[in-house]
C-alpha positions in Angstrom: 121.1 128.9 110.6 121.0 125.7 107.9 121.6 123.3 110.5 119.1 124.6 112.8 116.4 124.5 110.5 117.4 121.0 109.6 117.0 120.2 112.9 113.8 121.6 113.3 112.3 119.7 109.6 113.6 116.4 111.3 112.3 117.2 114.0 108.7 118.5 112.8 108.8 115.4 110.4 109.6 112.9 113.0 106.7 114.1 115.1 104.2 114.4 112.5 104.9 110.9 111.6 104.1 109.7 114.9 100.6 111.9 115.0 99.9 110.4 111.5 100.4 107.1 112.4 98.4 107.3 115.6 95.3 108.6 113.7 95.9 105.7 111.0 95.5 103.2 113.7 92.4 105.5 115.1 90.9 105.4 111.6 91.4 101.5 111.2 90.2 100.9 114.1 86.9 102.7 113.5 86.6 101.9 110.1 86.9 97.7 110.9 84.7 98.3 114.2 82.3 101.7 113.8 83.4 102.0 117.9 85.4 105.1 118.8 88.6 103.5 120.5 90.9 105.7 122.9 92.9 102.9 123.8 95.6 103.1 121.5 96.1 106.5 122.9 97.4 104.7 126.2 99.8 102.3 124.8 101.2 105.5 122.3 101.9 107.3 126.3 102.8 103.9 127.7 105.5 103.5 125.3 106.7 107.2 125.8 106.9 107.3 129.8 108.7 103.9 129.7 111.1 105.4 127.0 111.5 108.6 129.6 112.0 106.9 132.7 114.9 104.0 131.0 117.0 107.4 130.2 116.4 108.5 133.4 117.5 105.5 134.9 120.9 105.5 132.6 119.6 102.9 130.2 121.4 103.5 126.8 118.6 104.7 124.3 118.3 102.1 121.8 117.7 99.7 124.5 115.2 102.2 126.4 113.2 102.1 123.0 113.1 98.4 122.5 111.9 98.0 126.6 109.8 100.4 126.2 108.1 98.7 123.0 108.4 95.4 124.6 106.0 97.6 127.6 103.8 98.7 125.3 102.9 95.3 123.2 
């Protein structure tokens, strides 16, 4: 039961994270510019289907993630 739930706060954490530092960047952005910019939406899914597909392909995860940045920049 513990170790469920501690999977599920890292989890929950991990993701929020992520959410919170794609709305940062959203707020920058606006906040330097005054223009709405969806674009780093894109490189945010970029970076996630490139991650997705390495694994599929049998590419060891730590190198999926550093392609997939690579991708994304």
């Amino acid at each position: 039961m513990f170790a469920e739930f501690l999977q599920f706060l890292v989890s929950g954490v991990t993701i929020g994270a992520t959410y919170a530092l794609v709305g940062l960047g959203f707020a920058v952005i606006y906040n330097a510019s005054n223009v709405i910019n969806f674009a780093q939406g894109e490189f945010v899914m970029i970076g996630g289907m490139a991650t997705v597909s390495l694994i599929g392909l049998g590419v060891p995860m730590p190198l999926a993630i550093l392609l997939a940045i690579a991708a994304a920049a």
